[in-house]
PQR file with spaces between the fields and no chain letter, atoms N, CA, C, O and H, PARSE charges and radii, in Angstrom:
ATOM       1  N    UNK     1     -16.937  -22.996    8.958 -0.4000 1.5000
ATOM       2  CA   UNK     1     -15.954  -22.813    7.923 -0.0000 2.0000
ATOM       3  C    UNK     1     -15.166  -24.109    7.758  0.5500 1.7000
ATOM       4  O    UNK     1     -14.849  -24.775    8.744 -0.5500 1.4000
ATOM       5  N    UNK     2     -14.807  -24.517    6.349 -0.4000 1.5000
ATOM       6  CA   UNK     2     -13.649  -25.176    6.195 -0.0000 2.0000
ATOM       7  C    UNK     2     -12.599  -25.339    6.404  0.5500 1.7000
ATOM       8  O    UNK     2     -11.903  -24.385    6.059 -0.5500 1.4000
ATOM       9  H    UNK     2     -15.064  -23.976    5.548  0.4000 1.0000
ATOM      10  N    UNK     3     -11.836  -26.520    7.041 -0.4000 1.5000
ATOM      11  CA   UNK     3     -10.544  -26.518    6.927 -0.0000 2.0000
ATOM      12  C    UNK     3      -9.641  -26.800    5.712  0.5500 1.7000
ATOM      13  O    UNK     3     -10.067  -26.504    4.595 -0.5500 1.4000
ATOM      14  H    UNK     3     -12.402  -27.295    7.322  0.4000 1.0000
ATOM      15  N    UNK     4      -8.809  -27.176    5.809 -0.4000 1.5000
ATOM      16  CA   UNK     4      -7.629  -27.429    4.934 -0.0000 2.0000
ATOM      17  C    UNK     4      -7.691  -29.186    5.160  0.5500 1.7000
ATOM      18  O    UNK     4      -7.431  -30.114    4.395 -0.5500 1.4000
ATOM      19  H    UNK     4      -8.463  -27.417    6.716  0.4000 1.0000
ATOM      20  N    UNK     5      -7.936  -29.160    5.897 -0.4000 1.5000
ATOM      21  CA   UNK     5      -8.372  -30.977    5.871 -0.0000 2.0000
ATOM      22  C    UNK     5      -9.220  -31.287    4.760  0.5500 1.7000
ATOM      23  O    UNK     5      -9.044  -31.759    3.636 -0.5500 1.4000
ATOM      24  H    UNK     5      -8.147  -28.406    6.519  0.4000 1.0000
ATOM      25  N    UNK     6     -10.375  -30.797    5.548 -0.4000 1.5000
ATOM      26  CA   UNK     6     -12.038  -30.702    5.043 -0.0000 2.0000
ATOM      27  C    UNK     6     -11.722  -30.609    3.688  0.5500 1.7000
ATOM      28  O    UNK     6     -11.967  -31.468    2.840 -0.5500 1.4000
ATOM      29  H    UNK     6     -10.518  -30.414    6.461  0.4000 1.0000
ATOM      30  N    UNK     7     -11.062  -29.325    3.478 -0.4000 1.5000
ATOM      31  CA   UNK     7     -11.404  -29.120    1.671 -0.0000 2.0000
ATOM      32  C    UNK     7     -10.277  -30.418    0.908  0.5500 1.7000
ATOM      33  O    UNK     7     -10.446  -30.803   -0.249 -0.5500 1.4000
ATOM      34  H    UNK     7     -10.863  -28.627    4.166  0.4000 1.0000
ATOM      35  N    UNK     8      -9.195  -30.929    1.787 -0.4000 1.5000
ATOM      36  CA   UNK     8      -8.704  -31.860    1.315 -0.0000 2.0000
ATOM      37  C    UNK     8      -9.176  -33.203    0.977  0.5500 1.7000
ATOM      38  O    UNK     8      -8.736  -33.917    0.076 -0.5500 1.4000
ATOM      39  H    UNK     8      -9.058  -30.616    2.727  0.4000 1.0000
ATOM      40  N    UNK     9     -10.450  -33.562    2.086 -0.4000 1.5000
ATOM      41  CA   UNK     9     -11.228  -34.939    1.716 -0.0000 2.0000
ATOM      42  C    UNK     9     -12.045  -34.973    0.577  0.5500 1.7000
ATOM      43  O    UNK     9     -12.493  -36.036    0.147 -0.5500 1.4000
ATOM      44  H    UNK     9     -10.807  -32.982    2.818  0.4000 1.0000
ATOM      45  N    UNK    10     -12.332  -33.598   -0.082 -0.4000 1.5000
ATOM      46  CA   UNK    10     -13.246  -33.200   -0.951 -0.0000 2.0000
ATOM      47  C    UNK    10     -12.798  -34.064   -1.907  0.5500 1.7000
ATOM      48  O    UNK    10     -11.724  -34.641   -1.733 -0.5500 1.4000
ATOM      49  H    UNK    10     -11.968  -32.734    0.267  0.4000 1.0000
ATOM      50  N    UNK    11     -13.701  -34.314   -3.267 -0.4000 1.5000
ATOM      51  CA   UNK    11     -12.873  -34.913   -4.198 -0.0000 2.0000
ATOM      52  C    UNK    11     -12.085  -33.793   -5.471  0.5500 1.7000
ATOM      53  O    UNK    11     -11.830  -32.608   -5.258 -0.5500 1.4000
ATOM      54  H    UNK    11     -14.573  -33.846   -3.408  0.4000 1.0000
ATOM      55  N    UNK    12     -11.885  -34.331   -6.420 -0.4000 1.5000
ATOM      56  CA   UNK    12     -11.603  -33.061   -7.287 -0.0000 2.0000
ATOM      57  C    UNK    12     -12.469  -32.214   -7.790  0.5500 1.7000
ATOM      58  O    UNK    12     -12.542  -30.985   -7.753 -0.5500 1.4000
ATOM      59  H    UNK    12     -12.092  -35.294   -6.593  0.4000 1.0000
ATOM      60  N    UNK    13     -13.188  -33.128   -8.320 -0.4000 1.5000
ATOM      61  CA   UNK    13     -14.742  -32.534   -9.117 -0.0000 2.0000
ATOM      62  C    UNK    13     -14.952  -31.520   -8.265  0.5500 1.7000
ATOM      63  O    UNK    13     -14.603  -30.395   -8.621 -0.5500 1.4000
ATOM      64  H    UNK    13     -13.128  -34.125   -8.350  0.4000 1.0000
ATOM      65  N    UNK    14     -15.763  -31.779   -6.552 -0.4000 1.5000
ATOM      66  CA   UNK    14     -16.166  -30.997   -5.543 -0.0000 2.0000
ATOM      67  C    UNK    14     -14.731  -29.868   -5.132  0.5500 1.7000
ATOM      68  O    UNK    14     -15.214  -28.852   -4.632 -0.5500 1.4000
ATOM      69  H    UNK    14     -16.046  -32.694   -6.263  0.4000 1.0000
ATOM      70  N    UNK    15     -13.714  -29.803   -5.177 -0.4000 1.5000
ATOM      71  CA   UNK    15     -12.939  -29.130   -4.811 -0.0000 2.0000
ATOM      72  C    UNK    15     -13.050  -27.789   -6.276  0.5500 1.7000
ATOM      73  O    UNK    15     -13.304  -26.585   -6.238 -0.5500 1.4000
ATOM      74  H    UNK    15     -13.322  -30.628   -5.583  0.4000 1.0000
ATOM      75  N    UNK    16     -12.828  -28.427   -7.061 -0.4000 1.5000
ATOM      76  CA   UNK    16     -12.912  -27.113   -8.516 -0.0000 2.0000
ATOM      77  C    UNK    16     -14.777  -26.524   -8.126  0.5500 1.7000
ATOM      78  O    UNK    16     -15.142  -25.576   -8.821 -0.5500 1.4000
ATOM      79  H    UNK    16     -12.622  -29.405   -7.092  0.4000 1.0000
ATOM      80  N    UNK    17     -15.290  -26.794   -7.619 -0.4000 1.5000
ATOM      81  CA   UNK    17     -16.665  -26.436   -7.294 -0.0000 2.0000
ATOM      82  C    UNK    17     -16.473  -25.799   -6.897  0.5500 1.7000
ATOM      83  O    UNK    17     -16.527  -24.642   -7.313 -0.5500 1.4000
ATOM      84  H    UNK    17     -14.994  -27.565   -7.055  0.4000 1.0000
ATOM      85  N    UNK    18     -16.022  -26.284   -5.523 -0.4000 1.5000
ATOM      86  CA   UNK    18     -15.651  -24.988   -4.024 -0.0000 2.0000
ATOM      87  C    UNK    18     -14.921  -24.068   -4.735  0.5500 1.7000
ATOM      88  O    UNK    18     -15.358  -23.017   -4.266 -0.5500 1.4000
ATOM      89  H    UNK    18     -15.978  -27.224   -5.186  0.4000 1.0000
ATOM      90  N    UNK    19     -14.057  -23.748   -5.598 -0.4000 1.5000
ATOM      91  CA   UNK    19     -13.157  -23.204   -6.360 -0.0000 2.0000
ATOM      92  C    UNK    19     -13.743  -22.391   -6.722  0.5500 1.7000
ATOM      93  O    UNK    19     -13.646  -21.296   -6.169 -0.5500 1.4000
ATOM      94  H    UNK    19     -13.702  -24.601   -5.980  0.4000 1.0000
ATOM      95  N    UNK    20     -14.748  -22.615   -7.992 -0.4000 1.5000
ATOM      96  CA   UNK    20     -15.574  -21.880   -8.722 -0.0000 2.0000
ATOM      97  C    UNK    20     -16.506  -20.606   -8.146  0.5500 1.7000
ATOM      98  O    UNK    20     -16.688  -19.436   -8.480 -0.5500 1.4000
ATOM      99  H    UNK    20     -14.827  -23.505   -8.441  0.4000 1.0000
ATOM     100  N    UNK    21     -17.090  -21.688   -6.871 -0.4000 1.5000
ATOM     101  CA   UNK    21     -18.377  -21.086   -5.880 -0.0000 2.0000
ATOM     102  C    UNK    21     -17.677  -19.854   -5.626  0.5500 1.7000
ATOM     103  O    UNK    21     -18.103  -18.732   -5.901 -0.5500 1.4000
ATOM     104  H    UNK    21     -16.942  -22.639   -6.600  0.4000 1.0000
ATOM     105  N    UNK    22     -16.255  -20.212   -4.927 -0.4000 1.5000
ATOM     106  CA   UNK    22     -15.563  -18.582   -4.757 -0.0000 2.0000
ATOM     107  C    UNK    22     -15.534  -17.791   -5.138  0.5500 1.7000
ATOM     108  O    UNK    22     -15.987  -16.699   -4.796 -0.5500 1.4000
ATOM     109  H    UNK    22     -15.909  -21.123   -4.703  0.4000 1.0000
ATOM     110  N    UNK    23     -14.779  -18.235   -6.279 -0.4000 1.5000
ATOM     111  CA   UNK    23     -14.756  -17.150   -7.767 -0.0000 2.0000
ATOM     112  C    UNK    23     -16.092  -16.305   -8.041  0.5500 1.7000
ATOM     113  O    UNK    23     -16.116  -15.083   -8.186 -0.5500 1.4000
ATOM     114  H    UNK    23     -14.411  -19.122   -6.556  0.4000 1.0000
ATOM     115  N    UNK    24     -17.009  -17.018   -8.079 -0.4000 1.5000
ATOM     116  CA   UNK    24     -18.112  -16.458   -8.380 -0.0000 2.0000
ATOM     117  C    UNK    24     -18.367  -15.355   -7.218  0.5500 1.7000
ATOM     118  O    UNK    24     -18.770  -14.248   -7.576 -0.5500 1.4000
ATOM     119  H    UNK    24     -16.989  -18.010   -7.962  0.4000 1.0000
ATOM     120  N    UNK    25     -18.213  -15.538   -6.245 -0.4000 1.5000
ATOM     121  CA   UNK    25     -18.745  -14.848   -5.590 -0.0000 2.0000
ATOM     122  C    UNK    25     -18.020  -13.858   -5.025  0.5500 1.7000
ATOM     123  O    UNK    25     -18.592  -12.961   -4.405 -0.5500 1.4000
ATOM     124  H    UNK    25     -17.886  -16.437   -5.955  0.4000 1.0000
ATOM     125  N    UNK    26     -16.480  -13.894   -5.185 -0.4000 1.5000
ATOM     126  CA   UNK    26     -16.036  -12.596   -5.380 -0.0000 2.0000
ATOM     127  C    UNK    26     -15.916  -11.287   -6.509  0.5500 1.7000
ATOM     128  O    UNK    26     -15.630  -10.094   -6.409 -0.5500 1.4000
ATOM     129  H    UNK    26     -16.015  -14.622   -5.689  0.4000 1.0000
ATOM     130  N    UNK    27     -16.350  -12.320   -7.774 -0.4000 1.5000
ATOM     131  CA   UNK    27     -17.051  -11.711   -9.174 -0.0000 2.0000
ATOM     132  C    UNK    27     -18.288  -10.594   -9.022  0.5500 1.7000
ATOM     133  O    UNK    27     -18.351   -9.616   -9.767 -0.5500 1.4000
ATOM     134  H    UNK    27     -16.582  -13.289   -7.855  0.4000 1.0000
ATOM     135  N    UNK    28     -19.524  -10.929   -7.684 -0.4000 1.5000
ATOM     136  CA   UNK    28     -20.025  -10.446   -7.263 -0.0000 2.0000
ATOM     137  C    UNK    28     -19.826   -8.860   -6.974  0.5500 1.7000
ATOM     138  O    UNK    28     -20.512   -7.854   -7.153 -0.5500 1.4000
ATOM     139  H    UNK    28     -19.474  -11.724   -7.078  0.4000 1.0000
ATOM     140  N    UNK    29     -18.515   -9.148   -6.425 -0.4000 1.5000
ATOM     141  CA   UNK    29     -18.311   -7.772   -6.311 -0.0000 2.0000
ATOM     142  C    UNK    29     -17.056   -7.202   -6.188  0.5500 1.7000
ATOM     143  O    UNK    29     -16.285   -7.051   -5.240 -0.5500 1.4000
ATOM     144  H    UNK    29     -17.958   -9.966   -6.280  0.4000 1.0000
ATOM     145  N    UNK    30     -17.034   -6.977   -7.125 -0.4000 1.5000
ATOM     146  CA   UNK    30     -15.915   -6.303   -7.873 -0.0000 2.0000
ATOM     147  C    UNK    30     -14.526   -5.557   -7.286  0.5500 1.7000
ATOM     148  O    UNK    30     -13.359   -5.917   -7.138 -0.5500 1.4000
ATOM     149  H    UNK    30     -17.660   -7.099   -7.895  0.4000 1.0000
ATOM     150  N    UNK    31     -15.301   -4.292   -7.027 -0.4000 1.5000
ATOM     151  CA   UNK    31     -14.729   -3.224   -6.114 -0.0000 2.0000
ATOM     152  C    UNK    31     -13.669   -3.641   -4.971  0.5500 1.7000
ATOM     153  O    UNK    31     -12.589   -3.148   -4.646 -0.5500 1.4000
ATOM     154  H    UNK    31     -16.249   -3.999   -7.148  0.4000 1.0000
ATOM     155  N    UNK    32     -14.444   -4.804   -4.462 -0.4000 1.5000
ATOM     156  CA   UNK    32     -13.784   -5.423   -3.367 -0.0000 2.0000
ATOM     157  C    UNK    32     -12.386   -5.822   -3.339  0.5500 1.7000
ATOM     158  O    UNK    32     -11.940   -6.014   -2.208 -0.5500 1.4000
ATOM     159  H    UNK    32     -15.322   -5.204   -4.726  0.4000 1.0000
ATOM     160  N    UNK    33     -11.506   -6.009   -4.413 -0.4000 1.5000
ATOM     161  CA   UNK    33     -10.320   -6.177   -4.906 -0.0000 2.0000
ATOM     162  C    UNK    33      -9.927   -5.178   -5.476  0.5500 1.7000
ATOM     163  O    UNK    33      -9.878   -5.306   -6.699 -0.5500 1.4000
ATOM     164  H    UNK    33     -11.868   -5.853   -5.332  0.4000 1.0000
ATOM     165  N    UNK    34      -9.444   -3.657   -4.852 -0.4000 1.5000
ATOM     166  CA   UNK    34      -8.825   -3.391   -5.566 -0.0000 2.0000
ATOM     167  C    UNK    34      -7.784   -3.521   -6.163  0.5500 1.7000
ATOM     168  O    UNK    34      -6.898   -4.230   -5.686 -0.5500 1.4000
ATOM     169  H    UNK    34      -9.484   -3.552   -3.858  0.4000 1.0000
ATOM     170  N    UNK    35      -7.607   -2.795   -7.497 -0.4000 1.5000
ATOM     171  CA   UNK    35      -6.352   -3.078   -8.795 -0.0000 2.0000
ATOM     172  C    UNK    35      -5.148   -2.089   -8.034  0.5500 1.7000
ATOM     173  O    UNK    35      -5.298   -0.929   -7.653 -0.5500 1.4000
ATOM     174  H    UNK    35      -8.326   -2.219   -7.884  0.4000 1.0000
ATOM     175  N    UNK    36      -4.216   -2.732   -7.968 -0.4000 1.5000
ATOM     176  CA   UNK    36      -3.107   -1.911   -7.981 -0.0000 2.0000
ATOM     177  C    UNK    36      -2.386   -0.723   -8.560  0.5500 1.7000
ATOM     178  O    UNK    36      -2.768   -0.697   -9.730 -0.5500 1.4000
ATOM     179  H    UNK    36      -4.094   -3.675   -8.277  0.4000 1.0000
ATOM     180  N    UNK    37      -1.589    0.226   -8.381 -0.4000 1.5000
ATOM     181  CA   UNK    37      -1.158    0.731   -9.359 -0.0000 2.0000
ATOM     182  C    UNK    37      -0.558    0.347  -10.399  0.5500 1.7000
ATOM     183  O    UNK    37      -0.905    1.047  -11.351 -0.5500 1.4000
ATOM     184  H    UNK    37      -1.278    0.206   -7.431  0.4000 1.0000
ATOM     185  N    UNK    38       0.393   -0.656  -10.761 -0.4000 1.5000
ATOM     186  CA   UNK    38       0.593   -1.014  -11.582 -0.0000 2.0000
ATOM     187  C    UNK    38      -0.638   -1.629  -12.365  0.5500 1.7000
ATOM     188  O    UNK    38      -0.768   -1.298  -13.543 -0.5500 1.4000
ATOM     189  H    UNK    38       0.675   -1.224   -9.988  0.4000 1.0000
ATOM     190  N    UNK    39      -1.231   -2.194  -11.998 -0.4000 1.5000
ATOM     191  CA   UNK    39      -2.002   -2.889  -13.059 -0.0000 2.0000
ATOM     192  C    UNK    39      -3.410   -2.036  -13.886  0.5500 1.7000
ATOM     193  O    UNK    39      -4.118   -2.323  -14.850 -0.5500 1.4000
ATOM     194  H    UNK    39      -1.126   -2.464  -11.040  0.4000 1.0000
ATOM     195  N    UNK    40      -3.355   -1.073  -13.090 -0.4000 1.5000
ATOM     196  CA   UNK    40      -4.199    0.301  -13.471 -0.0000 2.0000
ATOM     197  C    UNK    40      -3.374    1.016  -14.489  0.5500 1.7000
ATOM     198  O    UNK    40      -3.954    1.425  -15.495 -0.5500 1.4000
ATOM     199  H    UNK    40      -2.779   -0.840  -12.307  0.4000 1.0000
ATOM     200  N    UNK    41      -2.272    1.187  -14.371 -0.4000 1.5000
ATOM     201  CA   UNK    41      -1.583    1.713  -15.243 -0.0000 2.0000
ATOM     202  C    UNK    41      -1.759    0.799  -16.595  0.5500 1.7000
ATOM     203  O    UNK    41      -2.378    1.090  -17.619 -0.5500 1.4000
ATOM     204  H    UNK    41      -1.801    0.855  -13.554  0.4000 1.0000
ATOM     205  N    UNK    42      -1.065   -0.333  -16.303 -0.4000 1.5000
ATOM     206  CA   UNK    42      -1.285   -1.582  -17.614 -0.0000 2.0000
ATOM     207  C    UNK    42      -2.379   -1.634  -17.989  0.5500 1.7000
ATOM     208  O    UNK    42      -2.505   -2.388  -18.954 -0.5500 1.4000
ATOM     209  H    UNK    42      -0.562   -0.570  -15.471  0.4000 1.0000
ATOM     210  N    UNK    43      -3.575   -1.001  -17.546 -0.4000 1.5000
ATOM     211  CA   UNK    43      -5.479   -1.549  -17.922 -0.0000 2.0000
ATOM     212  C    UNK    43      -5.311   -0.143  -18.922  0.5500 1.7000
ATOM     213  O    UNK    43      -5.844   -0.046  -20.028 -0.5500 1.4000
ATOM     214  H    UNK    43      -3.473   -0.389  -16.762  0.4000 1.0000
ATOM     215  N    UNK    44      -4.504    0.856  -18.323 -0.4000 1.5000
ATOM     216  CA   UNK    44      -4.755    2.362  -19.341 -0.0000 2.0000
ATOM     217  C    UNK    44      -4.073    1.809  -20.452  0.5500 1.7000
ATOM     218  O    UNK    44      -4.632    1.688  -21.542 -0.5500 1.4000
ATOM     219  H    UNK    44      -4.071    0.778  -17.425  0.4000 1.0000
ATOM     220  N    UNK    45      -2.567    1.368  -20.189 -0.4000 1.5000
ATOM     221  CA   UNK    45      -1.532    1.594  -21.256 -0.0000 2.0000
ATOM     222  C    UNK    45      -2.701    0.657  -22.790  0.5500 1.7000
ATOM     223  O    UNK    45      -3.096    1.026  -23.896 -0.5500 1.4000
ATOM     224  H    UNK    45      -2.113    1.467  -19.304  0.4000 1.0000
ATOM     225  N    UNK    46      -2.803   -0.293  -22.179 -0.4000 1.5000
ATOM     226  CA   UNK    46      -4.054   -1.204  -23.415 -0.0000 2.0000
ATOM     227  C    UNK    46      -5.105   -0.622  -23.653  0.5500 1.7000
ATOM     228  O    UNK    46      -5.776   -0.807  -24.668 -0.5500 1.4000
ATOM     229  H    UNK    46      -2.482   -0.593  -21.281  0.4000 1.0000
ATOM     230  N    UNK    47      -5.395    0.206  -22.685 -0.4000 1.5000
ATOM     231  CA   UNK    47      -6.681    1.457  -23.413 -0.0000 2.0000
ATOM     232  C    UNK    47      -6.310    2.019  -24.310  0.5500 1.7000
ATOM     233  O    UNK    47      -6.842    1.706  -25.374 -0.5500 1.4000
ATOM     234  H    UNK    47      -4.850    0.356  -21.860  0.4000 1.0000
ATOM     235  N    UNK    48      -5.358    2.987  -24.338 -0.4000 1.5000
ATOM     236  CA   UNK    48      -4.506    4.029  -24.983 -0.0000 2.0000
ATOM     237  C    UNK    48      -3.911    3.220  -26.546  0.5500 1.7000
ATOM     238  O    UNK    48      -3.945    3.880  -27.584 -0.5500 1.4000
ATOM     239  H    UNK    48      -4.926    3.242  -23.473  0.4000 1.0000
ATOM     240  N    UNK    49      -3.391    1.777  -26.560 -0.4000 1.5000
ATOM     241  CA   UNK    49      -3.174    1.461  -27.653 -0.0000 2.0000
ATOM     242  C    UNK    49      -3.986    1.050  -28.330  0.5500 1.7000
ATOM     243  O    UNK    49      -3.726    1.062  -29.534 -0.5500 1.4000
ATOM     244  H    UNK    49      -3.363    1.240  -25.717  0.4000 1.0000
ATOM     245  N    UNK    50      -5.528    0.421  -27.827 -0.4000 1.5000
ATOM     246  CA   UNK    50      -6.468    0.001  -28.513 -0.0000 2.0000
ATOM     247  C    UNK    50      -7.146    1.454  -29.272  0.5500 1.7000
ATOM     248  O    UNK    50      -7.506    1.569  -30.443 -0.5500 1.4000
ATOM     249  H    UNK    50      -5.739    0.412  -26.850  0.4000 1.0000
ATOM     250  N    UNK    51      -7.171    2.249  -28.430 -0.4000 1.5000
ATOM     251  CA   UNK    51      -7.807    3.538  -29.019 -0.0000 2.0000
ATOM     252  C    UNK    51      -6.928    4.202  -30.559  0.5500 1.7000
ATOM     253  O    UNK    51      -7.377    4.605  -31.632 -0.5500 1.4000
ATOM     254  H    UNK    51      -6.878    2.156  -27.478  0.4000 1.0000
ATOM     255  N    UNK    52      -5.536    4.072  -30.033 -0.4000 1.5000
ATOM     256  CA   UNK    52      -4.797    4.532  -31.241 -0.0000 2.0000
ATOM     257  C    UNK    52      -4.634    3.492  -32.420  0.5500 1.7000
ATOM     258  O    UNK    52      -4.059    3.879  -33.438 -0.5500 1.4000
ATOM     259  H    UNK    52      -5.171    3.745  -29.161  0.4000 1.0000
ATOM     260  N    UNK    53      -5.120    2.151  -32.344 -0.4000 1.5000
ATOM     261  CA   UNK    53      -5.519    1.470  -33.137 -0.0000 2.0000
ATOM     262  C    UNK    53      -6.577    0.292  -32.917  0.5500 1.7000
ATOM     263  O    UNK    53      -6.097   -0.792  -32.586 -0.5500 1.4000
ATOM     264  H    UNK    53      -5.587    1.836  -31.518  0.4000 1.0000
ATOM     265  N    UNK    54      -7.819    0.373  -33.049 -0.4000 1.5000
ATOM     266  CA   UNK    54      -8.713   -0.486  -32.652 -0.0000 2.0000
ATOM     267  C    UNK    54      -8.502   -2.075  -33.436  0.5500 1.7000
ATOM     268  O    UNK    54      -8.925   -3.131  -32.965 -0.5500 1.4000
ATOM     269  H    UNK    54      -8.209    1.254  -33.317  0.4000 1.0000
ATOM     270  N    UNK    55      -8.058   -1.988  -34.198 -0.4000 1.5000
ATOM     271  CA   UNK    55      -7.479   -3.602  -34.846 -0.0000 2.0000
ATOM     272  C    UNK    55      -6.295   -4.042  -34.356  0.5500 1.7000
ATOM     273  O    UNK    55      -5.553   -4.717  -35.069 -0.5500 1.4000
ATOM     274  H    UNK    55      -7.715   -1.130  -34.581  0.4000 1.0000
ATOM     275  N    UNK    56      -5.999   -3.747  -33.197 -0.4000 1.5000
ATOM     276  CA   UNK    56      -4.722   -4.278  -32.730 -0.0000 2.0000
ATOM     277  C    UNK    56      -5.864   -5.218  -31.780  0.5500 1.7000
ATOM     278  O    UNK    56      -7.047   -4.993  -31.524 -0.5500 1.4000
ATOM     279  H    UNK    56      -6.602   -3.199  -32.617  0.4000 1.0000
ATOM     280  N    UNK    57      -4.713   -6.668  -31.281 -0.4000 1.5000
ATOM     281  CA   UNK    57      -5.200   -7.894  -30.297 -0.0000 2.0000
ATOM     282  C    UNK    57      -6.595   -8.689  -31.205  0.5500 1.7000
ATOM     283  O    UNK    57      -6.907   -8.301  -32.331 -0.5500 1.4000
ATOM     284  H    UNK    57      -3.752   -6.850  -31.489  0.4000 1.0000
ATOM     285  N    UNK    58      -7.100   -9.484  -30.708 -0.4000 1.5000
ATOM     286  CA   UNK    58      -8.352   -9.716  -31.112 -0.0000 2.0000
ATOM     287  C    UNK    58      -9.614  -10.150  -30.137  0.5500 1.7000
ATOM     288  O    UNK    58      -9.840  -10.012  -28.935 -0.5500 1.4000
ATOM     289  H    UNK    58      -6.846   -9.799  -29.793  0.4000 1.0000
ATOM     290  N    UNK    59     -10.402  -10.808  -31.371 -0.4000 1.5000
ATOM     291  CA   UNK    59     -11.676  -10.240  -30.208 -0.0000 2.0000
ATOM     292  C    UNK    59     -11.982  -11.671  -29.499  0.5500 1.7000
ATOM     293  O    UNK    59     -11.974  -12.752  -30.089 -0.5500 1.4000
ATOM     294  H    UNK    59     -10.218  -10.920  -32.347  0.4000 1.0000
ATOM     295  N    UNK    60     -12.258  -11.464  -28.100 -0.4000 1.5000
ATOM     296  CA   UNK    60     -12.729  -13.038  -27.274 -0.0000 2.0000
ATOM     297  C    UNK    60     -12.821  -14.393  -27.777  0.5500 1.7000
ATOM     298  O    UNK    60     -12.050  -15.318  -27.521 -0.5500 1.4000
ATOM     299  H    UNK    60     -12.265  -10.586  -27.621  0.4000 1.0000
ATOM     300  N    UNK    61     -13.804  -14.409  -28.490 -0.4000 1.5000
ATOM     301  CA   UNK    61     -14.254  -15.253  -29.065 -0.0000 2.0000
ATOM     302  C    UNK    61     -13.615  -15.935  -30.040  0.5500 1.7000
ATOM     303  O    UNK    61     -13.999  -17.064  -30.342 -0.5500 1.4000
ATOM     304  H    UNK    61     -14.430  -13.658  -28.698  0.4000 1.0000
ATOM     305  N    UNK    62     -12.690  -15.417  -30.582 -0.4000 1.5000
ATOM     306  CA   UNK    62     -11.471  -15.745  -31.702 -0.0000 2.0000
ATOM     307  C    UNK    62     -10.156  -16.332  -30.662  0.5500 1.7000
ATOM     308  O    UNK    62      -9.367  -17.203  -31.029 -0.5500 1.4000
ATOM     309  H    UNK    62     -12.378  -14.499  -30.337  0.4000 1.0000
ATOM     310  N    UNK    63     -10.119  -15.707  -29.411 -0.4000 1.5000
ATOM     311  CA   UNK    63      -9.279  -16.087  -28.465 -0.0000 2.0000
ATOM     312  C    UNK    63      -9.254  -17.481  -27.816  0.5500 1.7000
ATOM     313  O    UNK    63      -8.355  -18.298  -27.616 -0.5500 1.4000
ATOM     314  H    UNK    63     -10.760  -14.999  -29.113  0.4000 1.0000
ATOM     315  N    UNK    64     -10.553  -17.452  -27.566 -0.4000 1.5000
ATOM     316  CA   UNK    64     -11.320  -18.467  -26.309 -0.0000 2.0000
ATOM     317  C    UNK    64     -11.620  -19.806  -27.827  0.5500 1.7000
ATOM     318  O    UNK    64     -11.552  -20.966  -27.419 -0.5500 1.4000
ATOM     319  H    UNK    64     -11.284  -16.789  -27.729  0.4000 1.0000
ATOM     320  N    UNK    65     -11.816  -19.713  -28.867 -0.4000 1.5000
ATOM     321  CA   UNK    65     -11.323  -20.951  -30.005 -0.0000 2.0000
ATOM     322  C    UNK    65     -10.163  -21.354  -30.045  0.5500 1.7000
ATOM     323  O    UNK    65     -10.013  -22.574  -30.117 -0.5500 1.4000
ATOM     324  H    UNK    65     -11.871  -18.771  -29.199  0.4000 1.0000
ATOM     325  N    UNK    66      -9.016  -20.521  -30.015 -0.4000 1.5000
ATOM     326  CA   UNK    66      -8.220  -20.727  -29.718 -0.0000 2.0000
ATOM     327  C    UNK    66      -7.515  -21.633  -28.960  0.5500 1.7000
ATOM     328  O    UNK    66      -6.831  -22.600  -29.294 -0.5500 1.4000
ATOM     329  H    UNK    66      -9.138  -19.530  -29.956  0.4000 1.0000
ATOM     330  N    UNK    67      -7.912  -20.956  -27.409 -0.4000 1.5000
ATOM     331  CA   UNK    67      -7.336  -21.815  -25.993 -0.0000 2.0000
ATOM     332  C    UNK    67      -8.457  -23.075  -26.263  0.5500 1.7000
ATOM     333  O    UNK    67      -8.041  -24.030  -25.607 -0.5500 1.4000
ATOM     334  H    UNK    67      -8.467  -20.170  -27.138  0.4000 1.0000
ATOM     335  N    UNK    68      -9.098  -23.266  -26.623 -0.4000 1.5000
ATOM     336  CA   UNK    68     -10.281  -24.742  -26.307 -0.0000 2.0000
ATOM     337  C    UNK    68      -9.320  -25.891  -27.402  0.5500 1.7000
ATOM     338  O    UNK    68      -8.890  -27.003  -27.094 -0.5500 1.4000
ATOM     339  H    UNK    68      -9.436  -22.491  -27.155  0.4000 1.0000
ATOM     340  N    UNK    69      -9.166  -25.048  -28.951 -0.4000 1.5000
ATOM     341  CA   UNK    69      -8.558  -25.776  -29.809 -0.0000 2.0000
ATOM     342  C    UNK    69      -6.949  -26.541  -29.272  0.5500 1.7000
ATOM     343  O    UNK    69      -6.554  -27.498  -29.938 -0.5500 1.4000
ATOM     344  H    UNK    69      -9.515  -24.146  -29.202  0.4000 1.0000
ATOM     345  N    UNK    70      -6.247  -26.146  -28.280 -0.4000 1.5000
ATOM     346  CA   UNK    70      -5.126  -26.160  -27.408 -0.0000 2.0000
ATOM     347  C    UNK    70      -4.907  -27.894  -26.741  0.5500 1.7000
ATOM     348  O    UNK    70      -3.914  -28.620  -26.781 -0.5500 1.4000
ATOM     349  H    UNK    70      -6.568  -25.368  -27.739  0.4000 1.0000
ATOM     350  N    UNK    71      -6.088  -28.096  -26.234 -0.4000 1.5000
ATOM     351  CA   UNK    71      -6.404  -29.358  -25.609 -0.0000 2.0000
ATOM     352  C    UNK    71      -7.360  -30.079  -26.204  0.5500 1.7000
ATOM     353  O    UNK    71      -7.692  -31.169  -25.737 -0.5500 1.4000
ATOM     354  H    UNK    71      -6.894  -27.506  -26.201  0.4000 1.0000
């Protein structure tokens, strides 16, 4: 395993890697984190308003143009 050194000699590039590699692989599996109550509640409450109006927020892809257009 890594230290806190170790991952410190890394460079940046390789450190957002190690970063990523994680991510990914707790993406893997899901379950493994469970959601809190609160935030279960907040995942319904945005269920419940999308359902009572499906044109409310928008869709990903209109989002994610967005944040890219940003920088």
């Amino acid at each position: 395993m890594m230290g806190k050194t170790d991952i410190l000699r890394l460079s940046v590039s390789e450190r957002i890697q190690l970063v990523q590699d994680i991510w990914d692989s707790i993406a893997e599996v899901p379950d493994s984190v469970p959601l809190t109550d609160e935030e279960k509640a907040e995942l319904d409450r945005r269920l419940d308003a999308y359902h009572k109006d499906p044109n409310i927020g928008s869709p990903w892809a209109v989002v994610r143009e967005k944040l890219k257009s940003r920088t």
